[in-house]
C-alpha positions as CSV (number, residue, x, y, z in Angstrom):
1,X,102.1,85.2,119.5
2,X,105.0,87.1,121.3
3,X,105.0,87.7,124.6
4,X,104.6,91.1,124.1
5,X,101.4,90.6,122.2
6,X,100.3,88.4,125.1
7,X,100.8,90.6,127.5
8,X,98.7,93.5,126.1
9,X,96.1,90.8,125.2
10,X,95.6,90.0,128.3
11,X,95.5,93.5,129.5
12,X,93.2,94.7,127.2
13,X,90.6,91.6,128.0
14,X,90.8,92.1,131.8
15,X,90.1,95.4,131.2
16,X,87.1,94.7,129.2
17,X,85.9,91.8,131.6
18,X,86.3,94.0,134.1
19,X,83.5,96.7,132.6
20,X,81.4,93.9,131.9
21,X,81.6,92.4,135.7
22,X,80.6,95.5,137.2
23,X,77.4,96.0,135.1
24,X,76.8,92.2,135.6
25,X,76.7,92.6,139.5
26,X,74.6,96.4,139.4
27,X,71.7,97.0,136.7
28,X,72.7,94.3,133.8
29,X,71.5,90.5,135.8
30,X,71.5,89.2,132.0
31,X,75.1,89.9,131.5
32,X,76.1,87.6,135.3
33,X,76.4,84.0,133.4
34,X,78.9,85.0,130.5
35,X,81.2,87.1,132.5
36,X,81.2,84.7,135.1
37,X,82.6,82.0,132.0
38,X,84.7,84.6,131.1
39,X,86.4,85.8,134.6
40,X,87.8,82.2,134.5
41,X,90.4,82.9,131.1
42,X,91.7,86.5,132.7
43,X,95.3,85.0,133.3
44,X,95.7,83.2,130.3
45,X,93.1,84.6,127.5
46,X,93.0,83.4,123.5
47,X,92.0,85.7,120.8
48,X,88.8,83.3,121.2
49,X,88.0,84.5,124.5
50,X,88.5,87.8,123.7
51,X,86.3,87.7,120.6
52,X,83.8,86.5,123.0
53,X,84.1,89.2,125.6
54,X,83.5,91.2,122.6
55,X,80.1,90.2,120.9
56,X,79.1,90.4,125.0
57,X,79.8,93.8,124.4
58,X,77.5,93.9,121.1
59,X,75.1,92.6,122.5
60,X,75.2,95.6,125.3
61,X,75.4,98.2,123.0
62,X,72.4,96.7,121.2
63,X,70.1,96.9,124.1
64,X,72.2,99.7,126.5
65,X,68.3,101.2,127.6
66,X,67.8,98.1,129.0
67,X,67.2,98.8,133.6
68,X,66.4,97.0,136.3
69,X,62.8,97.1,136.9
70,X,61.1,97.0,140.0
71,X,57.2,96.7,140.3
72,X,53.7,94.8,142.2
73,X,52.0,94.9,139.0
74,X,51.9,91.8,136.7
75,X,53.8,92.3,133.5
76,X,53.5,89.0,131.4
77,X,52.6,85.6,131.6
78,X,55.6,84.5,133.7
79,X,54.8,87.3,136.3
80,X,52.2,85.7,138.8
81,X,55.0,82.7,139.7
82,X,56.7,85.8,141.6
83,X,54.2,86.5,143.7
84,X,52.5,83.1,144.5
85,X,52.1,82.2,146.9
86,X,53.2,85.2,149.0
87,X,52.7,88.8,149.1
88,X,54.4,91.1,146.2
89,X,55.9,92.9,149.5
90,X,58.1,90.0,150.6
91,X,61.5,88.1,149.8
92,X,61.0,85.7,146.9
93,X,64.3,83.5,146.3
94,X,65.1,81.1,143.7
95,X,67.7,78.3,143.3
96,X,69.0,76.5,139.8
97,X,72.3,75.0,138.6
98,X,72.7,73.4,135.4
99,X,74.3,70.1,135.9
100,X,77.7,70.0,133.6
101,X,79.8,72.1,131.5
102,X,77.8,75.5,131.3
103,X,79.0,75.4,127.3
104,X,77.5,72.4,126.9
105,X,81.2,71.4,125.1
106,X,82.3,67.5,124.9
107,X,86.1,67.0,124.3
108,X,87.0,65.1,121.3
109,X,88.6,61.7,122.2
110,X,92.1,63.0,121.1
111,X,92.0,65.6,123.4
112,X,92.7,65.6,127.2
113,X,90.0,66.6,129.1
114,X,90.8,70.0,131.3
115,X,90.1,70.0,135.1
116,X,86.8,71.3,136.1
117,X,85.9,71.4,132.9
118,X,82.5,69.8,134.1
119,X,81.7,71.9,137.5
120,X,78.5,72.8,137.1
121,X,76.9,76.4,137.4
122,X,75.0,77.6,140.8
123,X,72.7,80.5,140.5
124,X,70.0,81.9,142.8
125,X,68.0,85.3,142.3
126,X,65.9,87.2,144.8
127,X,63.2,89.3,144.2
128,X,61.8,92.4,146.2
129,X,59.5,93.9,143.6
130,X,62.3,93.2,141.4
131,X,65.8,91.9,141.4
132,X,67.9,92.9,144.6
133,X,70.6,90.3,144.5
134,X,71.7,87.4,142.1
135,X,74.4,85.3,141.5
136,X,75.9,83.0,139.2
137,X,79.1,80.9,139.2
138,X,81.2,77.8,139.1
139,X,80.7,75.5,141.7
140,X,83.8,74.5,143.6
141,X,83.0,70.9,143.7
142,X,82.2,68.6,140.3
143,X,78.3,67.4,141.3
144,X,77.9,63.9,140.7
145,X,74.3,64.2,139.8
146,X,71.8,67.2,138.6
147,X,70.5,66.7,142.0
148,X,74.2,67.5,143.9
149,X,74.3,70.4,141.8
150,X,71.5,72.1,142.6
151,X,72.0,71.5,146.6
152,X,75.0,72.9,146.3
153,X,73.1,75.6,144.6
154,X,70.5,75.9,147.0
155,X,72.8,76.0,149.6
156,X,74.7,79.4,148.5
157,X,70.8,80.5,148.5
158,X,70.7,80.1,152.1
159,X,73.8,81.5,153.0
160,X,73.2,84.8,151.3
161,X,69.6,84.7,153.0
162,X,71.0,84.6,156.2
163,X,73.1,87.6,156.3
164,X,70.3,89.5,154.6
165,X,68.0,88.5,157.3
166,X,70.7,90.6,160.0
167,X,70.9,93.2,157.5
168,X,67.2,93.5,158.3
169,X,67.1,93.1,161.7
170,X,69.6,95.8,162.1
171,X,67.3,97.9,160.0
172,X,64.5,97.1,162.1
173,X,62.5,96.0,158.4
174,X,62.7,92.0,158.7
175,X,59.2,91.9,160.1
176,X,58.0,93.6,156.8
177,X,60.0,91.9,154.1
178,X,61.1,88.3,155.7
179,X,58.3,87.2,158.2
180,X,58.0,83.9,159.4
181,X,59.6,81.1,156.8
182,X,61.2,82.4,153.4
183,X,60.3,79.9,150.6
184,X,63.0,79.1,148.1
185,X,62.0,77.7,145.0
186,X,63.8,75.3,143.1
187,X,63.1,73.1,140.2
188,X,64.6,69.5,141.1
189,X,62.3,67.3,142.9
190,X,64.9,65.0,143.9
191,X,66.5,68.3,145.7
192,X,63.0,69.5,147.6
193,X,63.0,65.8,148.4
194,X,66.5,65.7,149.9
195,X,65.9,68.6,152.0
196,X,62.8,66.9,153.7
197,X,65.0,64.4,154.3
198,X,63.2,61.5,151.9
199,X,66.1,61.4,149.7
200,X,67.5,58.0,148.6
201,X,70.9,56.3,149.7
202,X,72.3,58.1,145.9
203,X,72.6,61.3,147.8
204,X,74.0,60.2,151.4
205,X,77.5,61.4,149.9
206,X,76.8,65.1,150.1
207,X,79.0,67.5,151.8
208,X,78.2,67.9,155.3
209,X,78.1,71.5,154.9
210,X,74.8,71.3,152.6
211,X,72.9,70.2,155.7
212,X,72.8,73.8,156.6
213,X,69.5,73.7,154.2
214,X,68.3,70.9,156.5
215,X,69.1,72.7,159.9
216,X,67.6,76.4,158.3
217,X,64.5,74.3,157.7
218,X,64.5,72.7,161.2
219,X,64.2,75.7,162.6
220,X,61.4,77.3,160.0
221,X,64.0,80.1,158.6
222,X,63.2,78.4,155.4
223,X,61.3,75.9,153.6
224,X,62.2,74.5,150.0
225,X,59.4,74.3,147.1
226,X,59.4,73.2,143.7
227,X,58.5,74.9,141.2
228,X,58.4,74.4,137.0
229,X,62.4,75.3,135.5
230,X,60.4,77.7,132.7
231,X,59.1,79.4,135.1
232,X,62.2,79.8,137.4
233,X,63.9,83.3,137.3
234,X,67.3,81.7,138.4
235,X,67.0,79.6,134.9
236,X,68.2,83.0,133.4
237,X,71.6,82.6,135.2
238,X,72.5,79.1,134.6
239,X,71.3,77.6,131.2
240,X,72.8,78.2,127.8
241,X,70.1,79.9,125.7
242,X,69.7,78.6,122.8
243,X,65.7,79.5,123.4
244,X,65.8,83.1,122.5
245,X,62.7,84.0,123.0
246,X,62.4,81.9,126.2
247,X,65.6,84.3,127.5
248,X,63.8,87.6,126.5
249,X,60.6,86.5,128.2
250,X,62.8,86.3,131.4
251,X,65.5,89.0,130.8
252,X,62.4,91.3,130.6
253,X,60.9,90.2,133.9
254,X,64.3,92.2,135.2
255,X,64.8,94.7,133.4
256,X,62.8,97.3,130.8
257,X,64.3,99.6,128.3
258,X,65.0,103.1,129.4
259,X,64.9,106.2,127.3
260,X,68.4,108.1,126.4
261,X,68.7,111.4,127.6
């Protein structure tokens, strides 16, 4: 390929990642894990990657009515988890982070393996009567174990739940939306265990900067609770989905179609 070609390759696929970020971070959640794997090739692209960029764009144009949804009412099987144990009126985050390449890919012995190839994927979502923020993206660390991973996880959780807790107080609306401790859901064991401080000596090499989960719990901000991974919303964000109907089932628990006008 001639530099020339290049150049307007990779033109014409940050352009097209681009589109696809900003629905991915304003009314398309489903859209968040594949442009997040994408973002990462804008400065060198293949005609791979830009073949991919394109069936993400099939796929948009094949359910383009799709919203985001916001309701109290139960909608499927999956709905009471996001009101249980608390009130439909409150803050209801949840953590998850695969643990590995998000791909899934394993490198064939005669090839080199590429740095970071194996940083895992952190996610959280959190619902107010439907989604009002989510995020999913490379961790900035390679996690030694699926616990690490989603600590590290949880802990980007925490740090967005603290500046939306001033955001309320300056709207004088934290009384009504985050009262008392915000539970965060998660669906690693060994993670809820960690943050209760009952983990084993296989964890004591965690970043010092994850105890912030530990410290937010001290002082009841949060609390961290397990829950099952099918019923986690975050799974949506961090998990390839080779269960189709398993990523309908919680793509629809966002969003609903829309009639064209």
């Amino acid at each position: 390929m001639s530099s020339h070609d290049r150049d307007a390759l990779c033109l014409a696929y940050q352009s097209l990642v681009g589109i696809l970020n900003w629905l991915a971070h304003t009314t398309r959640p489903d859209l968040a894990p594949i442009v997040s794997l994408l973002a990462k090739h804008q400065s060198n692209p293949s005609l791979g990657h830009m073949e991919a960029a394109r069936y993400a764009t099939q796929y948009l144009a094949h359910m383009k009515t799709l919203g985001i949804y916001f309701t109290s009412q139960k909608r499927s099987q999956l709905a009471p988890f996001l009101q249980f144990p608390i009130g439909p009126s409150q803050v209801i985050p949840m953590s998850d982070a695969n643990w590995g390449p998000q791909d899934a890919s394993q490198a064939c012995y005669q090839m080199e393996l590429s740095l970071f190839a194996s940083r895992s994927m952190s996610a959280y979502v959190i619902d107010l009567l439907g989604p009002l923020h989510w995020m999913s993206k490379r961790q900035s660390v390679t996690a030694g174990s699926s616990a690490e991973a989603k600590i590290y996880a949880t802990n980007e959780c925490v740090k967005f739940l603290l500046e939306l807790s001033q955001l309320m107080d300056f709207l004088q609306v934290r009384d009504i939306f985050m009262p008392g401790t915000t539970t965060i859901y998660n669906d690693n064991k060994a993670c809820v265990q960690w943050s209760k401080n009952t983990t084993s000596k296989g964890l004591h090499h965690i970043q010092m900067r994850e105890n912030c989960i530990r410290e937010n719990i001290a002082s009841s901000f949060i609390t961290i609770q397990y829950v099952d991974g099918r019923v986690s919303l975050a799974d949506l964000f961090t998990k390839e989905m080779k269960d189709i109907a398993h990523f309908v089932e919680l793509r629809d628990l966002f969003m609903q179609p829309r009639p064209l006008t």
